[in-house]
Backbone atoms as SQL, in Angstrom:
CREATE TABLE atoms (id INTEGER PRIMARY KEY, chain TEXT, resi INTEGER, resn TEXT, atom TEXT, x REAL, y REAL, z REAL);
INSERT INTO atoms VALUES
  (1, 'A', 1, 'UNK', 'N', 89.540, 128.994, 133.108),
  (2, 'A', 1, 'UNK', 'CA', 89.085, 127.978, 132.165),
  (3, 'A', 1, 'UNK', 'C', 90.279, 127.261, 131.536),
  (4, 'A', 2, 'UNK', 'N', 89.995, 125.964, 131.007),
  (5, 'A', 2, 'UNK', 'CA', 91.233, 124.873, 130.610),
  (6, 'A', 2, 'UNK', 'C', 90.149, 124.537, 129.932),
  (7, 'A', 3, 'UNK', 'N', 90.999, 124.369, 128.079),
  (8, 'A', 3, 'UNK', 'CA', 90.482, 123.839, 127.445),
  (9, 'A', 3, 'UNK', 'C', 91.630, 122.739, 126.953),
  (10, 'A', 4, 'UNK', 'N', 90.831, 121.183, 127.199),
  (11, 'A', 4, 'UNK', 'CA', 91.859, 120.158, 126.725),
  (12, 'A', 4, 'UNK', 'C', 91.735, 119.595, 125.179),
  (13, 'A', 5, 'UNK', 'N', 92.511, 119.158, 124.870),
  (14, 'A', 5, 'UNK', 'CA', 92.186, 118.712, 123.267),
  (15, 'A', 5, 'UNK', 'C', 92.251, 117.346, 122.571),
  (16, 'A', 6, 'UNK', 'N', 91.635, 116.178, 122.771),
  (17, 'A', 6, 'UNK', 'CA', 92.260, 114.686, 122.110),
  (18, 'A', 6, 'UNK', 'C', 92.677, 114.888, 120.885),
  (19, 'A', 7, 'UNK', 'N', 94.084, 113.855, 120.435),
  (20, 'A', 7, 'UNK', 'CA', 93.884, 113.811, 119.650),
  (21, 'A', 7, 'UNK', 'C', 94.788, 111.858, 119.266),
  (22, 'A', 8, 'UNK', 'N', 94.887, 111.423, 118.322),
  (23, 'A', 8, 'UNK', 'CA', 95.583, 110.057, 118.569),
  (24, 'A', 8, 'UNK', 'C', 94.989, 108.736, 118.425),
  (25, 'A', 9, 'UNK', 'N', 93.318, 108.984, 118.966),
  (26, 'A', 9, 'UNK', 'CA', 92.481, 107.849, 118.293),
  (27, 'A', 9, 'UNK', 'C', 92.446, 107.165, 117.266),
  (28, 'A', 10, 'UNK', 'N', 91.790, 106.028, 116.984),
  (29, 'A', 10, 'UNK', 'CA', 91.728, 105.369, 115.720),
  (30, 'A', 10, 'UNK', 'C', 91.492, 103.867, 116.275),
  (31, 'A', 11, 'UNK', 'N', 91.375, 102.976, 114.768),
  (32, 'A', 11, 'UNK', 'CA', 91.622, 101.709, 114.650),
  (33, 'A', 11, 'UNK', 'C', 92.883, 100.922, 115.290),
  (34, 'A', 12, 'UNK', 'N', 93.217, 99.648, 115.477),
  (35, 'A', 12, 'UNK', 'CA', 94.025, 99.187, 115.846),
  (36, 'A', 12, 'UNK', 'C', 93.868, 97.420, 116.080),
  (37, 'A', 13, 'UNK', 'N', 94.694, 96.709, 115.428),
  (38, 'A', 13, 'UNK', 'CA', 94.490, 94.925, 116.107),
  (39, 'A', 13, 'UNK', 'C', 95.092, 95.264, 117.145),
  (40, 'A', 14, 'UNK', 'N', 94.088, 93.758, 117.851),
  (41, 'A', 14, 'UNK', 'CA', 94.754, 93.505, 118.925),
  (42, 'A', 14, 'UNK', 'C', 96.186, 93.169, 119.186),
  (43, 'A', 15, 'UNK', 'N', 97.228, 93.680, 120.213),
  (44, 'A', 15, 'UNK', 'CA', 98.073, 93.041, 120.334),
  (45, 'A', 15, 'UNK', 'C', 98.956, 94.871, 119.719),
  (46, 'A', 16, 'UNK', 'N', 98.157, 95.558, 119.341),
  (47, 'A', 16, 'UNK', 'CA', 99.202, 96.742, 118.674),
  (48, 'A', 16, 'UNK', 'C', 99.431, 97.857, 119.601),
  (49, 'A', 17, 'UNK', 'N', 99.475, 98.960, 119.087),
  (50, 'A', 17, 'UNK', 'CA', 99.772, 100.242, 120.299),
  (51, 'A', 17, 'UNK', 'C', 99.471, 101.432, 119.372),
  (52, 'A', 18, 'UNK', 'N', 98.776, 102.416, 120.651),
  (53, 'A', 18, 'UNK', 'CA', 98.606, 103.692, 120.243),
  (54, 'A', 18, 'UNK', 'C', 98.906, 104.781, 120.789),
  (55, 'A', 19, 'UNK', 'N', 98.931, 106.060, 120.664),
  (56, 'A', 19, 'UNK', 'CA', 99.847, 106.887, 121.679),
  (57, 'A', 19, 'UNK', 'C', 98.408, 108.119, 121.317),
  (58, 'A', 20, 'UNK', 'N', 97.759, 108.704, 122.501),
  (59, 'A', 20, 'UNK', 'CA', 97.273, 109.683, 122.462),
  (60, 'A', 20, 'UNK', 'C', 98.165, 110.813, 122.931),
  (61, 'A', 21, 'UNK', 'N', 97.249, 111.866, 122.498),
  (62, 'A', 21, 'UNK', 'CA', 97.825, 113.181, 123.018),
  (63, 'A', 21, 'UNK', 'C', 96.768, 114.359, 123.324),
  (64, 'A', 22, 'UNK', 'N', 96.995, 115.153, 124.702),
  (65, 'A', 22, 'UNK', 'CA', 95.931, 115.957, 125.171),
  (66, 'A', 22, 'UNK', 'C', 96.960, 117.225, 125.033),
  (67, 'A', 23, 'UNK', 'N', 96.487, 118.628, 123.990),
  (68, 'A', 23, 'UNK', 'CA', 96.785, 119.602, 124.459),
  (69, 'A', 23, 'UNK', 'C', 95.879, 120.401, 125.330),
  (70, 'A', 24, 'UNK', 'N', 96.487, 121.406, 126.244),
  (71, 'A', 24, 'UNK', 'CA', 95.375, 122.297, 126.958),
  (72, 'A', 24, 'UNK', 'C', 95.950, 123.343, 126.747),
  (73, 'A', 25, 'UNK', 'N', 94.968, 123.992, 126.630),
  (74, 'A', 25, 'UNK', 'CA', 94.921, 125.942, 126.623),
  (75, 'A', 25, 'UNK', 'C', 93.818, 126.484, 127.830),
  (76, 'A', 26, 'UNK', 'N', 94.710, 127.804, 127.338),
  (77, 'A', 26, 'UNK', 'CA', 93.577, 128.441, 129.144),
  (78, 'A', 26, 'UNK', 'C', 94.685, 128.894, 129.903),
  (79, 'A', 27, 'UNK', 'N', 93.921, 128.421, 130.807),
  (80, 'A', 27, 'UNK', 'CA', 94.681, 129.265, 132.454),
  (81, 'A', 27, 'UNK', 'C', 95.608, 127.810, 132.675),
  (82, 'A', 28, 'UNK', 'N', 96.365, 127.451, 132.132),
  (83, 'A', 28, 'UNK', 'CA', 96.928, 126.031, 132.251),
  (84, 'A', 28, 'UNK', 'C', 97.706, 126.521, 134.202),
  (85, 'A', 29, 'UNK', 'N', 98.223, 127.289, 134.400),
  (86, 'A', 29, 'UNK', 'CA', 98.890, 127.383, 135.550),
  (87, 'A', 29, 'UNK', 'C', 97.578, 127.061, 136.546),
  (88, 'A', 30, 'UNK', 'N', 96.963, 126.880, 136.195),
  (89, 'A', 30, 'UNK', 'CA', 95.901, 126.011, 137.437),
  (90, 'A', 30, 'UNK', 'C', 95.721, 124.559, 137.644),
  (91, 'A', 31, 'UNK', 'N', 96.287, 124.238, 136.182),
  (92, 'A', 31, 'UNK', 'CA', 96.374, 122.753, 136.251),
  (93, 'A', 31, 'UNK', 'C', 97.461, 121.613, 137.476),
  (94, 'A', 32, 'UNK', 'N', 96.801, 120.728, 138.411),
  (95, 'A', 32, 'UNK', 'CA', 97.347, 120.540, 138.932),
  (96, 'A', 32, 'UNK', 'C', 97.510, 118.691, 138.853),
  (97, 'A', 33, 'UNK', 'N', 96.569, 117.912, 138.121),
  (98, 'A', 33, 'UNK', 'CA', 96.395, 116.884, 137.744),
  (99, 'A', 33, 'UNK', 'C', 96.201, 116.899, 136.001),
  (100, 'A', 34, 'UNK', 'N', 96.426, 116.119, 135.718),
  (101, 'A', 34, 'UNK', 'CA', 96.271, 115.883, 134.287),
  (102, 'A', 34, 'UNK', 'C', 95.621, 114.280, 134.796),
  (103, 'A', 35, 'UNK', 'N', 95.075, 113.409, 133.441),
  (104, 'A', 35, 'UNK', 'CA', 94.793, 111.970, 133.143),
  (105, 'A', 35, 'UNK', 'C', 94.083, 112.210, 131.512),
  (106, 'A', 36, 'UNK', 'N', 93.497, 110.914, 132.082),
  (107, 'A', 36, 'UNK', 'CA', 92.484, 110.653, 131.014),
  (108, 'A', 36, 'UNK', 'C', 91.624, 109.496, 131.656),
  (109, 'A', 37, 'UNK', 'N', 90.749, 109.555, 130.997),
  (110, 'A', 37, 'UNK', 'CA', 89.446, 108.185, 131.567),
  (111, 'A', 37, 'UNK', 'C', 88.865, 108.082, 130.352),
  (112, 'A', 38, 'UNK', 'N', 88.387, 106.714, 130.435),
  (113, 'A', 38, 'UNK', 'CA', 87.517, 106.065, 129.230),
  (114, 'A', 38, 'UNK', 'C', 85.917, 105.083, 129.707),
  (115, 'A', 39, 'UNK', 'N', 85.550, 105.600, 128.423),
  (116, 'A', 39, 'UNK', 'CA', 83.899, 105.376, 128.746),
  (117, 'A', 39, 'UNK', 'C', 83.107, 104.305, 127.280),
  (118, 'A', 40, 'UNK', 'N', 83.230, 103.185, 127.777),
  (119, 'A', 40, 'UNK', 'CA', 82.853, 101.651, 126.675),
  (120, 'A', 40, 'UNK', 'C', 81.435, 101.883, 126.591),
  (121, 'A', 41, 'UNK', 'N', 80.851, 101.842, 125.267),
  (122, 'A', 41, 'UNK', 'CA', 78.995, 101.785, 124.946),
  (123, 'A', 41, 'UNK', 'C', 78.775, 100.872, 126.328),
  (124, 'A', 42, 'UNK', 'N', 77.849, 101.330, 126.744),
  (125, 'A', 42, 'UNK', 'CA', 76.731, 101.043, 127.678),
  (126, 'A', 42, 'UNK', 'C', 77.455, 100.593, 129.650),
  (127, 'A', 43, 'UNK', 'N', 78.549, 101.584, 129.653),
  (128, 'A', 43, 'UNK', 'CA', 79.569, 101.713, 131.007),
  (129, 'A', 43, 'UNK', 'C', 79.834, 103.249, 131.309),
  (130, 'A', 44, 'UNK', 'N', 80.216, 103.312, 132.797),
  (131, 'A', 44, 'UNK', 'CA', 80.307, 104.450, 133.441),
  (132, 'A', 44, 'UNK', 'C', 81.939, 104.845, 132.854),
  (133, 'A', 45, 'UNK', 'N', 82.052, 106.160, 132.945),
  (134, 'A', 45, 'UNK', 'CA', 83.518, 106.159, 132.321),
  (135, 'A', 45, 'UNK', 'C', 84.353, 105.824, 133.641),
  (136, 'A', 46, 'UNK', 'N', 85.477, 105.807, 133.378),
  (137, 'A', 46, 'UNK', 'CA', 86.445, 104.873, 134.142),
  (138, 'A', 46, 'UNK', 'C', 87.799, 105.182, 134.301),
  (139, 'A', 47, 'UNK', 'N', 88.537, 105.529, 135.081),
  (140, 'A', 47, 'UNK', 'CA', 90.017, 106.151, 135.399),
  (141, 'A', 47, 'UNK', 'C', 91.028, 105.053, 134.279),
  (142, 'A', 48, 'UNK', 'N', 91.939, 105.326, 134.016),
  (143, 'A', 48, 'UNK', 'CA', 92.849, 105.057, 133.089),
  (144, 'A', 48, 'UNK', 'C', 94.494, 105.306, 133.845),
  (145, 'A', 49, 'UNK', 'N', 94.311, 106.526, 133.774),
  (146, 'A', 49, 'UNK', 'CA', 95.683, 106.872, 134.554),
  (147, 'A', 49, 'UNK', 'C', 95.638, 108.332, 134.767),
  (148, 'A', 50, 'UNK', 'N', 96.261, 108.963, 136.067),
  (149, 'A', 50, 'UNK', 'CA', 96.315, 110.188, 136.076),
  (150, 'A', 50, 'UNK', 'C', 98.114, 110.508, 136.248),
  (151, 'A', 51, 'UNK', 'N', 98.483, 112.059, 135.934),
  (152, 'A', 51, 'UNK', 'CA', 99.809, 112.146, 136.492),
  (153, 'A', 51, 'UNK', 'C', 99.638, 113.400, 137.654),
  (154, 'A', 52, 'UNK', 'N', 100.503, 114.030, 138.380),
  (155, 'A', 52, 'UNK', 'CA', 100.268, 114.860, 138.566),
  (156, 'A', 52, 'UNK', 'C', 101.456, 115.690, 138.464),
  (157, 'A', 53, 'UNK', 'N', 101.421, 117.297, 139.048),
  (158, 'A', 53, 'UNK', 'CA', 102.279, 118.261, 138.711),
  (159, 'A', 53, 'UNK', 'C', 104.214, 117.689, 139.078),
  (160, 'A', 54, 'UNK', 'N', 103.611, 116.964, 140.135),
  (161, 'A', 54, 'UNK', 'CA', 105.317, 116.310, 140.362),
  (162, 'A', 54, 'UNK', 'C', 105.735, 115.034, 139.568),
  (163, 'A', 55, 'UNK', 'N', 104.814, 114.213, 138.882),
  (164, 'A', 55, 'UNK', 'CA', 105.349, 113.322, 138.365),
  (165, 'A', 55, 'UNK', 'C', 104.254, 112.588, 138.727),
  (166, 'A', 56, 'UNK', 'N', 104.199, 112.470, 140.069),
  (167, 'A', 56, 'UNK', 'CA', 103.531, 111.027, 140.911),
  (168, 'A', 56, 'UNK', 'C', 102.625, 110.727, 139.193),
  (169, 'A', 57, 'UNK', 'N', 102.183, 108.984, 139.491),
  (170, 'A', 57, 'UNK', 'CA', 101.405, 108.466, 138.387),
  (171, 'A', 57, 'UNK', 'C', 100.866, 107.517, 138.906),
  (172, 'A', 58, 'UNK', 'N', 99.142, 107.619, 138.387),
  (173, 'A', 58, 'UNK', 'CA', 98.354, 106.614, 138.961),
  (174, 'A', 58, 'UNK', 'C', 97.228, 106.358, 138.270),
  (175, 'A', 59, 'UNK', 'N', 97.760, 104.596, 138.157),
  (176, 'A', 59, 'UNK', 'CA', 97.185, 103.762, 137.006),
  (177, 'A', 59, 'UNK', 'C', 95.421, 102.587, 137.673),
  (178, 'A', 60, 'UNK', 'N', 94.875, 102.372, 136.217),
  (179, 'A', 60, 'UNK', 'CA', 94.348, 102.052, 137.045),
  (180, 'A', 60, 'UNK', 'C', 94.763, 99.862, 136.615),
  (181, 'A', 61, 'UNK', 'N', 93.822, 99.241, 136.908),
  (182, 'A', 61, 'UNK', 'CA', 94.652, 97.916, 137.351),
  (183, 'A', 61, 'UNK', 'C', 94.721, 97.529, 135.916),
  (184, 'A', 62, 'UNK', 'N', 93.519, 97.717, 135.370),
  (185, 'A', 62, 'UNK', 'CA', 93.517, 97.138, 133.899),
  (186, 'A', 62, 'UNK', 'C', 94.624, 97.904, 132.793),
  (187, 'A', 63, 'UNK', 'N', 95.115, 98.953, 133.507),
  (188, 'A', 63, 'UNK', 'CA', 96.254, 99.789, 132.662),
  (189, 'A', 63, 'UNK', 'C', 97.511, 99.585, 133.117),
  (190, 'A', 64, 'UNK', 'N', 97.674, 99.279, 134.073),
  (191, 'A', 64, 'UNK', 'CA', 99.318, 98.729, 135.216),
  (192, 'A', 64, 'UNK', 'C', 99.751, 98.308, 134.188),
  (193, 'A', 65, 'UNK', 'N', 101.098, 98.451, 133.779),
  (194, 'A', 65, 'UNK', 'CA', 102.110, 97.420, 132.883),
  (195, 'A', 65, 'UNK', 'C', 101.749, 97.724, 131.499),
  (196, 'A', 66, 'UNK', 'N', 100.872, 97.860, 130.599),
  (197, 'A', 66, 'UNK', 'CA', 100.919, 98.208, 129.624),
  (198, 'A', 66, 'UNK', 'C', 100.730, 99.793, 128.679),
  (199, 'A', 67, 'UNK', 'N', 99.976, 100.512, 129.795),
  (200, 'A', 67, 'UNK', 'CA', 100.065, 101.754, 129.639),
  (201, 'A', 67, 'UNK', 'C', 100.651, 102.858, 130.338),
  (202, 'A', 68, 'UNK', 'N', 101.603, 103.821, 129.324),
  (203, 'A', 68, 'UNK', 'CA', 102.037, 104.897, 130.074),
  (204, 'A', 68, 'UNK', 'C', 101.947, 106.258, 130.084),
  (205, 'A', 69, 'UNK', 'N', 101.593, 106.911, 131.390),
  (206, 'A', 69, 'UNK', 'CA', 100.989, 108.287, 131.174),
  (207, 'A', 69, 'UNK', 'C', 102.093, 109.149, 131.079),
  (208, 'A', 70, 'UNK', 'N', 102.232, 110.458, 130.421),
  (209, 'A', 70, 'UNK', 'CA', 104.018, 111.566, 130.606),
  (210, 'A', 70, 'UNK', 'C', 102.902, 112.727, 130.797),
  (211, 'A', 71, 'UNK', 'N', 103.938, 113.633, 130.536),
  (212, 'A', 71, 'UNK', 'CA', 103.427, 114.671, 130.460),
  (213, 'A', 71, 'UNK', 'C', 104.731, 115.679, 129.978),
  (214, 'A', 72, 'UNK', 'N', 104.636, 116.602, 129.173),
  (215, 'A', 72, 'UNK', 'CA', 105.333, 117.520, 128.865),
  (216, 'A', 72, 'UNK', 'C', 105.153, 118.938, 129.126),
  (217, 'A', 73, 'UNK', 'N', 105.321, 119.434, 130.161),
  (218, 'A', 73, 'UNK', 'CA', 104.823, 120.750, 130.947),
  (219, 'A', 73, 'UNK', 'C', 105.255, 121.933, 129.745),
  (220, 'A', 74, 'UNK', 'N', 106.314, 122.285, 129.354),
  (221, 'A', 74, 'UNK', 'CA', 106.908, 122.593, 128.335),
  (222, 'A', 74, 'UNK', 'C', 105.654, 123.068, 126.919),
  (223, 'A', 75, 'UNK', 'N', 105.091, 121.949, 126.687),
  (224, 'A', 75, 'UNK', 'CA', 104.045, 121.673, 125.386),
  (225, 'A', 75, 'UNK', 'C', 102.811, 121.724, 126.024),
  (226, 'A', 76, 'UNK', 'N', 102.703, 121.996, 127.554),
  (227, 'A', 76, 'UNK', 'CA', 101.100, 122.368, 128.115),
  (228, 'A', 76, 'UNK', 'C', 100.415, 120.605, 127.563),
  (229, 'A', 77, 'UNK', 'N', 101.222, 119.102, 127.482),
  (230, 'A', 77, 'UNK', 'CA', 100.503, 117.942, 127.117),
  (231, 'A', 77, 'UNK', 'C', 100.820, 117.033, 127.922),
  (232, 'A', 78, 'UNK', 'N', 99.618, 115.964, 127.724),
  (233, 'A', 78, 'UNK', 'CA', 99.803, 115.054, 128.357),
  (234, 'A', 78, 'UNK', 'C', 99.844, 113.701, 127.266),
  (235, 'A', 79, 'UNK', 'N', 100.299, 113.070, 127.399),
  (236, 'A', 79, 'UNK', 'CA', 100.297, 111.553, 126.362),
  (237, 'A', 79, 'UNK', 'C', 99.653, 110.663, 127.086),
  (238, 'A', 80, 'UNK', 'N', 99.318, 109.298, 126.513),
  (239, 'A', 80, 'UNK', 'CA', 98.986, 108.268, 127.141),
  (240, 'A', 80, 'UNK', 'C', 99.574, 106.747, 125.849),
  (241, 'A', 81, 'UNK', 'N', 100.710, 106.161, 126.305),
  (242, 'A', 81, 'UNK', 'CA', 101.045, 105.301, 125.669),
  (243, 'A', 81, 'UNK', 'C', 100.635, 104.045, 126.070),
  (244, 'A', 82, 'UNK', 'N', 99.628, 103.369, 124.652),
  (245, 'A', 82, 'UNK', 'CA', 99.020, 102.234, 124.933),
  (246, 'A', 82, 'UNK', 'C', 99.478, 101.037, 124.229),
  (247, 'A', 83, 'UNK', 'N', 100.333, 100.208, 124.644),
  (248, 'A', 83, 'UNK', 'CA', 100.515, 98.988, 124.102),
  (249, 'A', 83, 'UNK', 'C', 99.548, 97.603, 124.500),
  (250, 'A', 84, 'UNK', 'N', 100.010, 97.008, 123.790),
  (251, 'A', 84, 'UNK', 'CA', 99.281, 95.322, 124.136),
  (252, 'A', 84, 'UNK', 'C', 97.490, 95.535, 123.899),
  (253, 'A', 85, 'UNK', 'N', 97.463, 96.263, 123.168),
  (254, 'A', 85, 'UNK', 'CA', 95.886, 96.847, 123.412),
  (255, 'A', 85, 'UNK', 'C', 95.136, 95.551, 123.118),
  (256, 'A', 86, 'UNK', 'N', 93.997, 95.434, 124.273),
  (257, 'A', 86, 'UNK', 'CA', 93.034, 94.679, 123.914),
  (258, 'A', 86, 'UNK', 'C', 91.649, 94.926, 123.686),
  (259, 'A', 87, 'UNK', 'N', 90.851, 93.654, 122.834),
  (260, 'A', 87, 'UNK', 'CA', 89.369, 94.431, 122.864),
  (261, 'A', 87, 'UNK', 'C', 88.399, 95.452, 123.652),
  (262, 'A', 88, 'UNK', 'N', 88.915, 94.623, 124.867),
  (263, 'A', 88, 'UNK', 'CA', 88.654, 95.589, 125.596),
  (264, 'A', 88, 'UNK', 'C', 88.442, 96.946, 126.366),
  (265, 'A', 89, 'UNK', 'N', 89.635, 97.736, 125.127),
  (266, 'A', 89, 'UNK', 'CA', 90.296, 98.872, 125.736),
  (267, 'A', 89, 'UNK', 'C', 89.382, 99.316, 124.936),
  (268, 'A', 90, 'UNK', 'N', 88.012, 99.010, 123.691),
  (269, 'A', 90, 'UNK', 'CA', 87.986, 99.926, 123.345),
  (270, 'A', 90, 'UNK', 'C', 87.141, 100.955, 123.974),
  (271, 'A', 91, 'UNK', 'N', 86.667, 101.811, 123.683),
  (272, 'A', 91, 'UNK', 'CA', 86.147, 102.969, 124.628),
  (273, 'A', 91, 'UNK', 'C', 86.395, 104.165, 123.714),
  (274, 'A', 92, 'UNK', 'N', 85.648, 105.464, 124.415),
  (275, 'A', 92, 'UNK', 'CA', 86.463, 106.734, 124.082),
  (276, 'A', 92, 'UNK', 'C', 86.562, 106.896, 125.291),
  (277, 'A', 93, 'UNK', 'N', 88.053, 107.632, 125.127),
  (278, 'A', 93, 'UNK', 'CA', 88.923, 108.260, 125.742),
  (279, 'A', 93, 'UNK', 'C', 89.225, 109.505, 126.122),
  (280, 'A', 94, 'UNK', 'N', 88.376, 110.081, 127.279),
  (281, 'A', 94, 'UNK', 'CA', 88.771, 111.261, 127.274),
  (282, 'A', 94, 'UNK', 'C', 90.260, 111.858, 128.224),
  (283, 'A', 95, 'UNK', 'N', 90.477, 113.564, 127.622),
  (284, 'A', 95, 'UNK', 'CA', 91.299, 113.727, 128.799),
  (285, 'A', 95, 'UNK', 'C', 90.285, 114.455, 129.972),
  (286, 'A', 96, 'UNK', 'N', 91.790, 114.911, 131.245),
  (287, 'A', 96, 'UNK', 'CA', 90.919, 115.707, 131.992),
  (288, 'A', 96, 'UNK', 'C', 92.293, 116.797, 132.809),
  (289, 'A', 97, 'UNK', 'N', 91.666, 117.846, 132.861),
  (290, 'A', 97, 'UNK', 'CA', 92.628, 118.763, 133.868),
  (291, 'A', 97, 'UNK', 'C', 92.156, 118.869, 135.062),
  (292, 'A', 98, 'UNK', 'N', 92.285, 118.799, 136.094),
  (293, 'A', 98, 'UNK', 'CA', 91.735, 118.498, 137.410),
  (294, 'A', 98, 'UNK', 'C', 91.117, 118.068, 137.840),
  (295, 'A', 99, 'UNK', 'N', 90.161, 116.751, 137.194),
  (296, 'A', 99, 'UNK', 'CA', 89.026, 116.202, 136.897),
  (297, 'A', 99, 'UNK', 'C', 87.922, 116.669, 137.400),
  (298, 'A', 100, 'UNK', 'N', 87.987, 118.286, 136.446),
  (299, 'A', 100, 'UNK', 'CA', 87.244, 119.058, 136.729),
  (300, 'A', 100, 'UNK', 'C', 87.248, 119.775, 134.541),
  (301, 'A', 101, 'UNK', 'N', 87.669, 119.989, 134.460),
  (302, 'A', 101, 'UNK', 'CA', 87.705, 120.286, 132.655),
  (303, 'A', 101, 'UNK', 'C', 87.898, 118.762, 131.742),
  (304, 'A', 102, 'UNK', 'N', 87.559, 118.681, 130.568),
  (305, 'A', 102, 'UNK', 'CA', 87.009, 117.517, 129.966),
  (306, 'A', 102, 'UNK', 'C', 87.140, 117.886, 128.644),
  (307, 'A', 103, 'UNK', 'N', 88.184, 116.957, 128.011),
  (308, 'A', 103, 'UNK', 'CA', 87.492, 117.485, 126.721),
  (309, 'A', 103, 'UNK', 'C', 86.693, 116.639, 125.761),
  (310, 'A', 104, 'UNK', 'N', 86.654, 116.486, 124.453),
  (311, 'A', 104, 'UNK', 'CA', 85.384, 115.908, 123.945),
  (312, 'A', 104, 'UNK', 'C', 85.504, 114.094, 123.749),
  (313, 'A', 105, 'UNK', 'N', 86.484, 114.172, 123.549),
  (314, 'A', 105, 'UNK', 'CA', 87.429, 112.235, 123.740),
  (315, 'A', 105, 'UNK', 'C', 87.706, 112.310, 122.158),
  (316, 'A', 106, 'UNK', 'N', 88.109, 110.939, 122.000),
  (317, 'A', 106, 'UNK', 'CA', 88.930, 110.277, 120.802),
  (318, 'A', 106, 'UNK', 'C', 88.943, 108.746, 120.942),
  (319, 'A', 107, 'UNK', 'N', 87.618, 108.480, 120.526),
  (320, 'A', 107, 'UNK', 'CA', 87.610, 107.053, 119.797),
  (321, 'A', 107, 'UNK', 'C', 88.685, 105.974, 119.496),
  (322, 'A', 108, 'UNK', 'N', 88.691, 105.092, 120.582),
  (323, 'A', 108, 'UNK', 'CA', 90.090, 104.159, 120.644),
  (324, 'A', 108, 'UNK', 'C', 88.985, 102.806, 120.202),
  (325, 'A', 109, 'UNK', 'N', 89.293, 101.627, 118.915),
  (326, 'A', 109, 'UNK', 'CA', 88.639, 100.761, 118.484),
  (327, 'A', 109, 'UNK', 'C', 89.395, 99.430, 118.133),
  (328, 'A', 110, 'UNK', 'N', 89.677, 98.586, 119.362),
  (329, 'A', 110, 'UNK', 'CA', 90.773, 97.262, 119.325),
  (330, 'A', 110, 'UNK', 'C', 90.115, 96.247, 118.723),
  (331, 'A', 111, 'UNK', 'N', 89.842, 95.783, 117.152),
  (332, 'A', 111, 'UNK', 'CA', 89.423, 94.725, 116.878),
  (333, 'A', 111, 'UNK', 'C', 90.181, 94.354, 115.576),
  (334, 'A', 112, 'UNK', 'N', 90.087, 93.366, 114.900),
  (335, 'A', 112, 'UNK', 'CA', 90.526, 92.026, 113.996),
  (336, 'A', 112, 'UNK', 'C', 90.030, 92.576, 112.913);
């Protein structure tokens, strides 16, 4: 079992930046992907970015260039740095460990 944790959500204008953060506990040595995906009132949730155990990173188009995924193996976390945020981004945000564990998300809200 992998339990992940949001935390980092909130308010934000457009045009600003936010930095989430996923801890996991558990059997973390099973973890072999980390991400996060986000899910907008009345939409399917939706890839964001994943990393994996070597680094590799994979964004999705609407995140290319302004968002960046890390990870700190060290701290068992993953980040997700969001600049240029637009209305659009808002959503909650969840993480995921193998996109197979989930945790509960964190409310990301880009408006004026």
């Amino acid at each position: 079992q992998v339990q992940p944790v949001e935390s980092g959500g909130g308010l934000v204008q457009p045009g600003g930046s936010l930095r989430l953060s996923c801890g996991f506990s558990g059997s973390i040595f099973s973890i072999v992907i980390m991400g996060w995906y986000r899910q907008a009132p009345g939409k399917q949730r939706e890839l964001v970015a994943t990393i994996s155990s070597g680094g590799t990173t994979n964004y999705a188009e609407s995140a290319k260039g302004r968002f960046t995924i890390s990870r700190d193996n060290a701290k068992n976390t993953v980040y997700l740095q969001m600049n240029s945020l637009k209305p659009e981004d808002t959503a909650v945000y969840y993480c995921t460990a193998n996109l197979y564990y989930w945790g509960r998300g964190t409310q990301v809200t880009v408006s004026s």
